[in-house]
C-alpha positions as CSV (number, residue, x, y, z in Angstrom):
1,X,-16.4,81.0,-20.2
2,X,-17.2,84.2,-21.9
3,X,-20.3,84.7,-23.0
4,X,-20.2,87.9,-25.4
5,X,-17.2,85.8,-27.6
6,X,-19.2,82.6,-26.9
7,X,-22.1,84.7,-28.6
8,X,-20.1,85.8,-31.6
9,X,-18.7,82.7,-32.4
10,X,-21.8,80.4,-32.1
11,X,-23.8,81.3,-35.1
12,X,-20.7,80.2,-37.0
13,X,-20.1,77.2,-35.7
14,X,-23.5,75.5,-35.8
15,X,-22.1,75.2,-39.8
16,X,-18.6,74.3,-39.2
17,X,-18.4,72.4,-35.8
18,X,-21.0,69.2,-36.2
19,X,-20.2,67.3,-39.6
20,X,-23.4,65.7,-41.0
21,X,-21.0,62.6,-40.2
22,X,-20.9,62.9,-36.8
23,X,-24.3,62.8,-35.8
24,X,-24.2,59.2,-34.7
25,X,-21.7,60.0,-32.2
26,X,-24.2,60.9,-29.5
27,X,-26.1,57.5,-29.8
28,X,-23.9,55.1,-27.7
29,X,-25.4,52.2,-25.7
30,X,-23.6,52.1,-22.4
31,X,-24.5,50.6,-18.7
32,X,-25.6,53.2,-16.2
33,X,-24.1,53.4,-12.7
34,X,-25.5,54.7,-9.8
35,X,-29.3,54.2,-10.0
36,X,-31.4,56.9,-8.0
37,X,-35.3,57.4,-7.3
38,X,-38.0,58.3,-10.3
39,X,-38.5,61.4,-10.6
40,X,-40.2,62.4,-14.2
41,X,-44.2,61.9,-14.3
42,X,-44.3,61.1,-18.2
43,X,-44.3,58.7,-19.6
44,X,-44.1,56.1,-16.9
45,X,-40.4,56.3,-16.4
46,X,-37.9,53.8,-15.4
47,X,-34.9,55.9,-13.7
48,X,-32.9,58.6,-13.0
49,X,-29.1,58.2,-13.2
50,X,-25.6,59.9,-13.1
51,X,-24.4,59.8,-16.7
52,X,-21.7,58.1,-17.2
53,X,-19.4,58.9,-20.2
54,X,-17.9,56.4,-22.3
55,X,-14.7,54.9,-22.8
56,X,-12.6,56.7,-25.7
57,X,-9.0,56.5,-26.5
58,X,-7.6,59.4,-24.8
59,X,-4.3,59.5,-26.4
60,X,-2.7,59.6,-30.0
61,X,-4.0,60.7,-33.4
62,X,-7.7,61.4,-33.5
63,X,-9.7,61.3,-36.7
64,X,-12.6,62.7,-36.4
65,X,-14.7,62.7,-40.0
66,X,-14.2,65.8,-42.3
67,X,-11.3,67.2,-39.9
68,X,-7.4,65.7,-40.7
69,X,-6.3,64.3,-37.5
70,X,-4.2,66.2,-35.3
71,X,-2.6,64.5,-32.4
72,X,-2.3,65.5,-28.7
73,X,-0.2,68.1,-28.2
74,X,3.2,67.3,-25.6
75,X,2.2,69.6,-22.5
76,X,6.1,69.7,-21.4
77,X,9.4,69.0,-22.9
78,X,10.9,66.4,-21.6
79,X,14.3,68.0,-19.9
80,X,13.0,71.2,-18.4
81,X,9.1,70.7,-17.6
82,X,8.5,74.5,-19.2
83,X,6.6,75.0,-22.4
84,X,8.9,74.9,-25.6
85,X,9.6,78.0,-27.6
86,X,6.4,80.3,-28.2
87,X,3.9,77.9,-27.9
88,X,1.6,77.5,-24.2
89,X,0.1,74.0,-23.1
90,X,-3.5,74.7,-22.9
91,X,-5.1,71.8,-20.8
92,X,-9.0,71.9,-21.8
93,X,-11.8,69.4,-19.2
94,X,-15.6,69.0,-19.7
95,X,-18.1,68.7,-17.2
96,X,-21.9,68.3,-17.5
97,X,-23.1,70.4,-14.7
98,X,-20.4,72.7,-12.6
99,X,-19.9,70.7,-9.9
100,X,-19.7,67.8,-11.6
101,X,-17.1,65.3,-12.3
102,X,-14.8,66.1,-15.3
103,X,-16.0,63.8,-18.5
104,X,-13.2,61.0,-19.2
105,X,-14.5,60.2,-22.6
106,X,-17.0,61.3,-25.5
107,X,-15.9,64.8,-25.8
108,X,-14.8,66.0,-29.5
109,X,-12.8,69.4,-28.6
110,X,-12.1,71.9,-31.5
111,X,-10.0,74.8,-31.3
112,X,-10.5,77.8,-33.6
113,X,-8.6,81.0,-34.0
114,X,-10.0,84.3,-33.5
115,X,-10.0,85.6,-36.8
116,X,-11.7,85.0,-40.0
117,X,-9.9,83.4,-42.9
118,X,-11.2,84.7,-46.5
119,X,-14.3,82.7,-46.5
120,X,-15.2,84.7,-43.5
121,X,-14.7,81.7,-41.7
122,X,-12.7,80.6,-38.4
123,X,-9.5,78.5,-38.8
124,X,-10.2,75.2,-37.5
125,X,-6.3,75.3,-35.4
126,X,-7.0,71.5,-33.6
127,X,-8.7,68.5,-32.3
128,X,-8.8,66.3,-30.4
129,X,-11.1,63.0,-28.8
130,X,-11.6,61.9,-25.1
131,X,-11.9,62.9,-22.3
132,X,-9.8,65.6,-21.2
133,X,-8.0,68.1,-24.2
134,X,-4.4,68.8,-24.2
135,X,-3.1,71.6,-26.7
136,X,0.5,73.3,-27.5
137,X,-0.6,76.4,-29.4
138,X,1.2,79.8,-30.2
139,X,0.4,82.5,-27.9
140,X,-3.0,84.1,-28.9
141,X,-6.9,84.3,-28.3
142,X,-9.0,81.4,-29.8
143,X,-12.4,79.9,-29.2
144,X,-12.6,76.5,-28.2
145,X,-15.5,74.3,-28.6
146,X,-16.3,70.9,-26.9
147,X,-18.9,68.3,-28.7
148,X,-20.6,65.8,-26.5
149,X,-23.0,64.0,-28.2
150,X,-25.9,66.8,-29.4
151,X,-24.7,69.1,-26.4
152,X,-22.0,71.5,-26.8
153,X,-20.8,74.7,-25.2
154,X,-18.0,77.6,-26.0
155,X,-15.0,79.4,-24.6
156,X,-13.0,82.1,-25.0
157,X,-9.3,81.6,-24.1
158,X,-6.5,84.3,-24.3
159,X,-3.3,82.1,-24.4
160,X,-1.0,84.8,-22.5
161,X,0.1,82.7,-19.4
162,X,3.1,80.1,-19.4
163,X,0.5,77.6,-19.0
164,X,-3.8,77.9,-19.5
165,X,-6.2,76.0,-18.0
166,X,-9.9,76.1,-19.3
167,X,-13.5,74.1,-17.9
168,X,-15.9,74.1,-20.5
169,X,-19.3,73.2,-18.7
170,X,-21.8,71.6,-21.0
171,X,-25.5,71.5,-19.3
172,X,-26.2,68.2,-20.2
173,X,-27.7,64.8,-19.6
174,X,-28.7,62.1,-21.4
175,X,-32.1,60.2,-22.6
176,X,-33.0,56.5,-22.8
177,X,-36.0,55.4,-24.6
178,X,-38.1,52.1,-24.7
179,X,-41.9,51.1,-25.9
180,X,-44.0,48.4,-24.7
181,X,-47.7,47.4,-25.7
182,X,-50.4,48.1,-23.4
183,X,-48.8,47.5,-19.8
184,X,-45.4,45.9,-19.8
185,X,-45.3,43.4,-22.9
186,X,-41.8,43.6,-24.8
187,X,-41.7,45.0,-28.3
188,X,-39.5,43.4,-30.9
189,X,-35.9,46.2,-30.9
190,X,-35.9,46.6,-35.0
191,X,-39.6,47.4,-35.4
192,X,-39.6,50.4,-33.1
193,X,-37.9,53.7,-33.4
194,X,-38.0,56.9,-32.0
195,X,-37.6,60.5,-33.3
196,X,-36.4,63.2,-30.5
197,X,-37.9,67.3,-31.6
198,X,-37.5,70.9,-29.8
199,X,-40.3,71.3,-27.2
200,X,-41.3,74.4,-28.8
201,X,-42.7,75.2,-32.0
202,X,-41.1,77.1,-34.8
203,X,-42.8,79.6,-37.0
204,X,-44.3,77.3,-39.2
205,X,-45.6,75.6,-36.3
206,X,-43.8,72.3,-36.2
207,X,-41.1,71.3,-33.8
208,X,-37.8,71.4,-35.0
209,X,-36.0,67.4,-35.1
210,X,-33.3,67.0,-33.3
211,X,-32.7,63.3,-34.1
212,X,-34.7,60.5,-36.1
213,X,-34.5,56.9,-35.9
214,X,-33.3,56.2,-32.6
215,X,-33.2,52.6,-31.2
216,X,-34.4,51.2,-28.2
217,X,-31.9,51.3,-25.4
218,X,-29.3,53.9,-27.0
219,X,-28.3,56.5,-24.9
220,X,-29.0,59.9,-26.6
221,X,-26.7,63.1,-25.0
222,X,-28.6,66.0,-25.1
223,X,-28.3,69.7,-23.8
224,X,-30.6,70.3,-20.6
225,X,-34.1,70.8,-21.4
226,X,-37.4,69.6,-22.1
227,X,-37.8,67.4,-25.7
228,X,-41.0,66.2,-27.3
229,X,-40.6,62.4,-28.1
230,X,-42.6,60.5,-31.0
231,X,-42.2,56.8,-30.7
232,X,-43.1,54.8,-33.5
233,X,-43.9,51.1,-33.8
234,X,-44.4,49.4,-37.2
235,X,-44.9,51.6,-40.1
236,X,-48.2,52.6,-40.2
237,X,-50.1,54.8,-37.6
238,X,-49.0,53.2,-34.4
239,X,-47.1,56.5,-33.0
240,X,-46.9,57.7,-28.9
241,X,-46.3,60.7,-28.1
242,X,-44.9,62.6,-25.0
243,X,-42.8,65.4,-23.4
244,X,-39.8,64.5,-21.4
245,X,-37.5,66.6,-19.2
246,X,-34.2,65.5,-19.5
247,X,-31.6,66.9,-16.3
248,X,-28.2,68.3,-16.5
249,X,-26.0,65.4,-15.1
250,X,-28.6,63.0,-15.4
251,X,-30.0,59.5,-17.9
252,X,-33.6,59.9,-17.9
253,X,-35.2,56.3,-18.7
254,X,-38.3,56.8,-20.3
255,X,-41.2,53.8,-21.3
256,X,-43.8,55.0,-23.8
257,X,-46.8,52.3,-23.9
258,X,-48.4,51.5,-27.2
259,X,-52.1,50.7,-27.7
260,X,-51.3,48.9,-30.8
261,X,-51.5,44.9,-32.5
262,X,-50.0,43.3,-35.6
263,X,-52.1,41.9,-38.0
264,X,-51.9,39.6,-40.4
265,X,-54.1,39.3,-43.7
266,X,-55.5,36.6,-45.7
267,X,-57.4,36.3,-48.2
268,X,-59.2,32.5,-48.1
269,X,-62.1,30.6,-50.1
270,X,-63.0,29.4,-46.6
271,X,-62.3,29.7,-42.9
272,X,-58.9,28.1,-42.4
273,X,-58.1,27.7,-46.3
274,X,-54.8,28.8,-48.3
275,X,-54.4,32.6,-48.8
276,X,-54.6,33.5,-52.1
277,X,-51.7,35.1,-54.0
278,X,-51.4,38.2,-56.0
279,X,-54.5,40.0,-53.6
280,X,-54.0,43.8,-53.4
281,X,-54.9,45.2,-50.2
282,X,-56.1,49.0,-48.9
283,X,-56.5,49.6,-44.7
284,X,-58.9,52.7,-44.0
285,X,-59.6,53.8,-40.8
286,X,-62.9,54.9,-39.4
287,X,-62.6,58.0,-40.8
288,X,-62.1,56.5,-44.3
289,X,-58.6,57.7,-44.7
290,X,-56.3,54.7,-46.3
291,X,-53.4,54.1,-43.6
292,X,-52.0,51.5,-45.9
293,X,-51.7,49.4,-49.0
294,X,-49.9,46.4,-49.1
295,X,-49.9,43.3,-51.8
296,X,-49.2,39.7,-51.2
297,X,-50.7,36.6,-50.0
298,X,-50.8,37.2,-46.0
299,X,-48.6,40.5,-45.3
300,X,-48.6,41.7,-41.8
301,X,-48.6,45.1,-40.5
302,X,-48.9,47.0,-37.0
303,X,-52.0,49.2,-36.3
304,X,-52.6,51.7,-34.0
305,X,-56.3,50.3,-31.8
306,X,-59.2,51.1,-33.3
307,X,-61.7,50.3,-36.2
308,X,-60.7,49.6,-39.6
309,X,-62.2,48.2,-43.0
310,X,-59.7,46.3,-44.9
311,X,-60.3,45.9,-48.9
312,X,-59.0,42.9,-50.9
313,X,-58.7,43.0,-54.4
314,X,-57.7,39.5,-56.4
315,X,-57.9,39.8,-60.2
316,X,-60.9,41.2,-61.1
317,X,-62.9,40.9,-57.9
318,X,-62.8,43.0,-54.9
319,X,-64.0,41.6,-51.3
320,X,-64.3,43.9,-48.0
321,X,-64.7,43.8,-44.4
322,X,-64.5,45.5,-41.1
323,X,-62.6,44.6,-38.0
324,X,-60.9,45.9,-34.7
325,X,-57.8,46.2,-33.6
326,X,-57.3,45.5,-29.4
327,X,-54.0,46.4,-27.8
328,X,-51.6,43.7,-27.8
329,X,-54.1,41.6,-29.6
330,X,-52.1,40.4,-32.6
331,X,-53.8,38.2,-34.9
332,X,-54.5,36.6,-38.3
333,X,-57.1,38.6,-40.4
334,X,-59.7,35.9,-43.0
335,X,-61.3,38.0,-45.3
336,X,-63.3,35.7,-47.2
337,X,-63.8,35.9,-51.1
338,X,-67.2,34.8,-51.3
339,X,-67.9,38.2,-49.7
340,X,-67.7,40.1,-53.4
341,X,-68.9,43.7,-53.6
């Protein structure tokens, strides 16, 4: 790789390498092989693993969104085993760490030329989807560029040889989230999500995202480094927070433990009687500050633990009343309407 053409080129293509499009392309569930000890502190992790790339069709016309497809290039032709013409076989392979094992799917590879096009920017030559890239191209320097996941990485190659062989090493692992409440008790998959930022702060002061909304159990691929992880569980206030390392070559599994409950309102005559419809209702915390409003007869919502005083309204009248929330202490809420204010 070289790093002063690697430098050049990268501003550029943070705009026209990674299609908005794409972005879901580094969130692949896949099983783990070859389980080894703990070794990350927060927040009680699971494991540490070799990552393991997934399957992708290695061969053939790739589409990959915003780009035409362009098929694999023919190293050889088929009578003398020497590149055709003017062109060079350029045979591109990703790795994760140097001496790692060469990636055998995931990998989006682009190759750029070297010089600017009108629009100041660099023509997009090929692509290709896989594992390992395989190129005829004219003679020539061009940069090329290999996607896996959120991690990517640059090189400069000066096609002047019969044939050109390139390693493009990447720096990256991969991160695995889960949530539980309390200790170890399961959390329903489609209530919980979790949103990955930059460790460090920008100028504003806030860390920049680098992905929202992931899932439980999808396997994020991420350039080495440490990441600040917000997990979220309903839609209220019940967020974790912590700061996870994730190694080069590596699946970091990662637990983050809610102290949270769901709770269900009613509004009832009596202890045990029907909810009654059309009530408008306000949560505020301790402080005072309303976390949320809902409206229906008994709507449910998950609340980070603490104290709370939850306000009904039904038609003209407007009842009140304080309660806690325990960890992993879901229950049904009776505020009852004899208690007017």
């Amino acid at each position: 790789m070289k790093a002063a053409g690697a430098l050049l080129f990268g501003a550029w293509l943070m705009l026209a390498a990674q299609p908005a499009a794409e972005a879901a392309s580094d969130m692949l569930t896949a099983p783990m092989l070859s389980s080894r000890t703990p070794v990350l502190p927060l927040p009680r992790p699971g494991s540490e693993e070799s990552l393991q790339p997934l399957g992708v069709p290695a061969a053939g016309a790739v589409t990959v969104p915003g780009i035409p497809a362009v098929p694999y290039a023919q190293p050889n032709t088929p009578n003398t085993g020497k590149p055709s013409g003017q062109e060079v076989p350029l045979y591109l392979v990703a790795k994760l760490t140097p001496d790692g094992k060469p990636l055998n799917g995931g990998v989006v590879w682009r190759v750029f030329g070297d010089h600017p096009d009108a629009a100041g920017k660099l023509p997009l030559v090929a692509v290709a989807a896989g594992g390992d890239g395989e190129f005829r191209l004219r003679p020539g320097v061009y940069f090329v560029h290999a996607a896996y996941g959120r991690a990517g990485a640059t090189s400069r190659v000066d096609l002047t040889r019969s044939v050109v062989s390139e390693t493009v090493v990447l720096h990256a692992g991969g991160l695995e989230l889960d949530a539980v409440i309390d200790e170890n008790i399961p959390l329903p998959a489609d209530e919980v999500t979790f949103d990955i930022f930059k460790a460090e702060e920008d100028a504003s002061g806030e860390r920049p995202a680098v992905v929202r909304g992931v899932k439980p159990g999808v396997i994020v691929r991420l350039p080495a480094g440490t990441y600040h992880v917000a997990s979220h569980y309903g839609g209220v206030n019940a967020v974790m927070r912590a700061d996870i390392e994730v190694e080069a070559g590596k699946l970091v599994k990662a637990t983050l433990h809610h102290k949270a409950a769901e709770v269900t309102l009613k509004l009832v005559a009596k202890h045990g009687g029907e909810a009654l419809a059309n009530t408008q209702w306000s949560v505020k915390a301790e402080d005072g500050k309303v976390v949320a409003e809902k409206m229906g007869a008994f709507p449910s919502l998950v609340l980070a633990e603490g104290k709370y005083e939850i306000v009904a309204k039904n038609g003209e009248k407007t009842y009140s009343q304080s309660f806690d929330v325990e960890a992993g202490q879901n229950r049904d809420l009776e505020v009852l309407a004899q208690d007017m204010r």
